[in-house]
N, C-alpha and C positions, 0 to 999 in steps of 0.2 A: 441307513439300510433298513433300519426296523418303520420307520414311517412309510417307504415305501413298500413295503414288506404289510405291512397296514392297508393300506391302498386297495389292492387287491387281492385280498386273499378274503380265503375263507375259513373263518375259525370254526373248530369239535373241540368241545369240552367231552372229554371220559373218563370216568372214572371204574375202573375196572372192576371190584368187586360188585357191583352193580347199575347198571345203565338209568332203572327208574327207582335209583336210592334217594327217597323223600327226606332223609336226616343229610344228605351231602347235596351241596349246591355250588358249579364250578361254575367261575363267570373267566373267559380269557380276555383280557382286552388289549390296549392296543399296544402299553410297554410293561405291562404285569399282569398279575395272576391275584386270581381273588377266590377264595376257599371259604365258605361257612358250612360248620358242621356241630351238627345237633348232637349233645351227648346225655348219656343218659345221665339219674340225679347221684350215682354211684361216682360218675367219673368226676363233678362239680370241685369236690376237694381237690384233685389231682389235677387241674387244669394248667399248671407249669409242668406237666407230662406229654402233653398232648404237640406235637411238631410237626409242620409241614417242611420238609426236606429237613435240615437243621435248626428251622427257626419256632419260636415260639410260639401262639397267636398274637397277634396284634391289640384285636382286644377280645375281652370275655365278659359275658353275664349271663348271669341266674333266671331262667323264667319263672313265668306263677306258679308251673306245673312243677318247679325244684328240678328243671332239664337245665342245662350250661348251652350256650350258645359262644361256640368257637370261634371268633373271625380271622384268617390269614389272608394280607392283604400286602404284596408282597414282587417287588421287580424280577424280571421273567432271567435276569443276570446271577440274581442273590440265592438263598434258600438250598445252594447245594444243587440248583437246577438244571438237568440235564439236556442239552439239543443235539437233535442229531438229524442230520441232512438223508434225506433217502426221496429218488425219484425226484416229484414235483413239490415235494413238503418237509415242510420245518418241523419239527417235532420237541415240545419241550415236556419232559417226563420228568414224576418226584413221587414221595411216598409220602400219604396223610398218616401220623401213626399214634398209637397210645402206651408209652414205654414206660411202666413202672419200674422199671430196674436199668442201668446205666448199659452201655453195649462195653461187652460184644452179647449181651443176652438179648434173644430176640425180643420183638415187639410183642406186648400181646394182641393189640388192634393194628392193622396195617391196610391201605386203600392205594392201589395205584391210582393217581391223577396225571392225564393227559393232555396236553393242548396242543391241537395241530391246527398247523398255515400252510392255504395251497402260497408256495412262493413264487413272485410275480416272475411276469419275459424280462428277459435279458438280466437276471438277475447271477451276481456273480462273488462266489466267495472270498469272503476279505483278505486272506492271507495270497490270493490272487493276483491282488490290486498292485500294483509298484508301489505308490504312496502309504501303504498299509505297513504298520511296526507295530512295536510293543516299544511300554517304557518304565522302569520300576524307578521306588523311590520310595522315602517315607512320608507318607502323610497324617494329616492333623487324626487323631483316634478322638470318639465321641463316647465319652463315660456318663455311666449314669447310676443313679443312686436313690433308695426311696425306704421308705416304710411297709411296710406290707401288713395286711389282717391276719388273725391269727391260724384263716385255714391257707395262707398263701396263693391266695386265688386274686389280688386286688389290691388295691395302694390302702394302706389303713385310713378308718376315716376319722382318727383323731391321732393326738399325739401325746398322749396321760395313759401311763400305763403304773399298775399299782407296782410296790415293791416287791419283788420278787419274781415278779410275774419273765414273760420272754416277751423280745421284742426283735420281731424279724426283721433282720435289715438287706434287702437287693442292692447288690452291686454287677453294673456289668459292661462292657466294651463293645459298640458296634463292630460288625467283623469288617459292613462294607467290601470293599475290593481287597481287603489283604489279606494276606497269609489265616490260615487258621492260628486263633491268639488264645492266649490263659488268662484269667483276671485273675488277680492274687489283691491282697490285701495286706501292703508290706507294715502300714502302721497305721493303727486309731488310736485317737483319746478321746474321752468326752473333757470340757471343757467347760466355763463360765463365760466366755465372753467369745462372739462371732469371730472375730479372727485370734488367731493364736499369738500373744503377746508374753515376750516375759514374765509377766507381772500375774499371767491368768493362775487361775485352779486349776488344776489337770489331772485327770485320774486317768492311767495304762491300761487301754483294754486289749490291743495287738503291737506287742512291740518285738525287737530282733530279728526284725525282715521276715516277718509272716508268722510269730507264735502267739496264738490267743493266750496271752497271759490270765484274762481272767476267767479261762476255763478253771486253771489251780485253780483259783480262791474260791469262784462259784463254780455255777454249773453250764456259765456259756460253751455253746461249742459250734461248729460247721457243719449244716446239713450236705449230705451227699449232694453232689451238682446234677443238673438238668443237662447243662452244657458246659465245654469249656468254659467260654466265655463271659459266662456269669455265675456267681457264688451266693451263696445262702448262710449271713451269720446271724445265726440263734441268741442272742443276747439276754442274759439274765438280767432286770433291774438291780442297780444296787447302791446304796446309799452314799449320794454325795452333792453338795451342795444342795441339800433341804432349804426348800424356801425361792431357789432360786432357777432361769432358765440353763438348761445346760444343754450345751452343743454337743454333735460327736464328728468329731473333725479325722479323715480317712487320707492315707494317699496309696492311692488303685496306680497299681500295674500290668501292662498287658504282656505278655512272655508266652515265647518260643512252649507250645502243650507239651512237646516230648523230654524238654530238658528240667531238671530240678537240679537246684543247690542248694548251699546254708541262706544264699539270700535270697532264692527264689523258690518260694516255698506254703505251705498253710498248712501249721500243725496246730493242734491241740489235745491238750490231755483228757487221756481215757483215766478215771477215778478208780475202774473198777482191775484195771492192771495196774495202777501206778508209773505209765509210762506214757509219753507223747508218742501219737501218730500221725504219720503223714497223709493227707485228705485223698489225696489223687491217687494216690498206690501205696499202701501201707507194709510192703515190701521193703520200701526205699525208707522206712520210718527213721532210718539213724541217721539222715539229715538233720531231721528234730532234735539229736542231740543234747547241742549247743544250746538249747531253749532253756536249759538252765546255769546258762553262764554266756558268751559270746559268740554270734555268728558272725563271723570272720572271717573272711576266709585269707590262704595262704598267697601269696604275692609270687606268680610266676612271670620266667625271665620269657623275654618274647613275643609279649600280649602288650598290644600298643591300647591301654589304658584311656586315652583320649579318644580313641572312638567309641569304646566300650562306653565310654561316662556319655557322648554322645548318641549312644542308639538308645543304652536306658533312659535319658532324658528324652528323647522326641515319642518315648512311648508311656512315659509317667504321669500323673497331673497330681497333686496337692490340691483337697480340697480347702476355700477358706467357707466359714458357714455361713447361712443363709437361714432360718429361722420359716418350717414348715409352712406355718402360718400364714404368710405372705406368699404361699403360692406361687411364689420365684418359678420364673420358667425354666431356670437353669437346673432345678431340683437334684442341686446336688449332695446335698449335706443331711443331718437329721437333728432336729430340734427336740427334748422332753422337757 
């Protein structure tokens, strides 16, 4: 439909707050949407704030002038994007925005973005068609995991960070076509040796199904999230195996955003109350509990257990490492 849809139409890019705004530049093309937006040198730090519909930029850099140049680039399906059929045109609507604080608090910068198609003769809505269904099911999830610099604007450009210092680490879940999802961080360790063997060095930095253990001892802890779907852990350096390379080996979970338990969860400890809280809504903080002793939970009758162990494994992955340096396409692990 969308190729022929392509064919003959005629694309308007608008962007509502202003028609000849020289800082935003809409491009619609033929199966996506493509957004550059010029920000100023104030916003550059904050460029994992900046979202078109729910998504991120794509990518981002710094000009000469210390301006950030935003790119979302981005299928016309994805981003939270809106269509809507009216008369002879397709209508696909989103919001460009600059959200310092997590919602439901508004945006502070917001931009409608519009792309409309005259849609072609004889054209006919899908749910129309006889042969037109729907069909659900679970599919493969694509994780991802990286280093970030210290203003969080960009993948780090090394991987030696002195002792003490923090080290930012991205984790996050394609949403693609499913459900709106949560990335949790159910366990890391760093490690001596690329995969995790018996035999390796292992030092606890998230263990008991989502407690940053070494918030206690140091000062790591969970930056507030951007999105669901990806997490921000603050990681303090901290001494172990001097001398040698150490991995930090993770296994990312994607989970139901509305639901929290003892296993599905991300807390860590606040120093300055002496108690764990929970990232997502710290209401719910007495899940965290058990962070100092076992998250376990209780064995009810009725709960057919083999699909449960089934859905959390088709949405799990274990990472083994991979060693930065080598630029592994898979980049999923982190090497110091």
């Amino acid at each position: 439909v969308m190729s022929l849809l392509w064919q003959c139409a005629i694309v308007l890019a608008v962007v509502a707050a202003s028609a000849a705004n020289e800082d935003l530049n809409v491009d619609c093309e033929k199966h996506s949407i493509k957004v550059t937006w010029k920000v100023s040198p104030e916003l550059v730090e904050h460029a994992a704030r900046l979202f078109l519909g729910h998504c991120v930029p794509s990518t981002f850099s710094v000009l000469p002038t210390g301006e950030g140049m935003a790119t979302f680039h981005y299928n016309l399906n994805g981003c939270a994007i809106k269509k809507r059929v009216t008369g002879k045109k397709h209508i696909y609507s989103t919001s460009l925005t600059y959200r310092p604080n997590r919602k439901p608090k508004p945006a502070a910068i917001s931009h409608h973005i519009k792309c409309v198609y005259i849609r072609p003769e004889g054209w006919i809505p899908p749910f129309l068609i006889p042969a037109y269904g729907s069909a659900e099911g679970h599919g493969g999830l694509v994780f991802h995991m990286a280093l970030l610099n210290e203003d969080l604007t960009g993948l780090a450009k090394s991987s030696l960070f002195p002792l003490g210092s923090f080290i930012p680490i991205w984790a996050a879940v394609d949403q693609k076509d499913h459900q709106p999802l949560l990335l949790l961080l159910e366990e890391c360790v760093a490690a001596t040796t690329p995969e995790l063997q018996s035999a390796s060095l292992v030092y606890p930095i998230i263990t008991n199904k989502g407690c940053l253990a070494d918030g206690k001892t140091g000062n790591s802890r969970f930056l507030p999230r951007y999105h669901p779907s990806a997490i921000l852990l603050y990681l303090q350096s901290f001494k172990f195996a001097l001398g040698e390379e150490v991995y930090i080996h993770c296994k990312l979970v994607a989970w139901d955003p509305e639901v929290f338990d003892i296993e599905k969860k991300a807390c860590h400890y606040i120093k300055e109350t002496g108690e764990w809280e929970l990232l997502d809504d710290p209401s719910q903080s007495d899940l965290c509990k058990c962070c100092d002793s076992s998250c376990k939970p209780r064995l009810k009758r009725g709960v057919d257990s083999g699909i449960l162990r089934h859905f959390i494994s088709s949405l799990t992955k274990l990472y083994s490492a991979v060693p930065v340096s080598t630029q592994n396409s898979q980049d999923v692990t982190i090497w110091l």
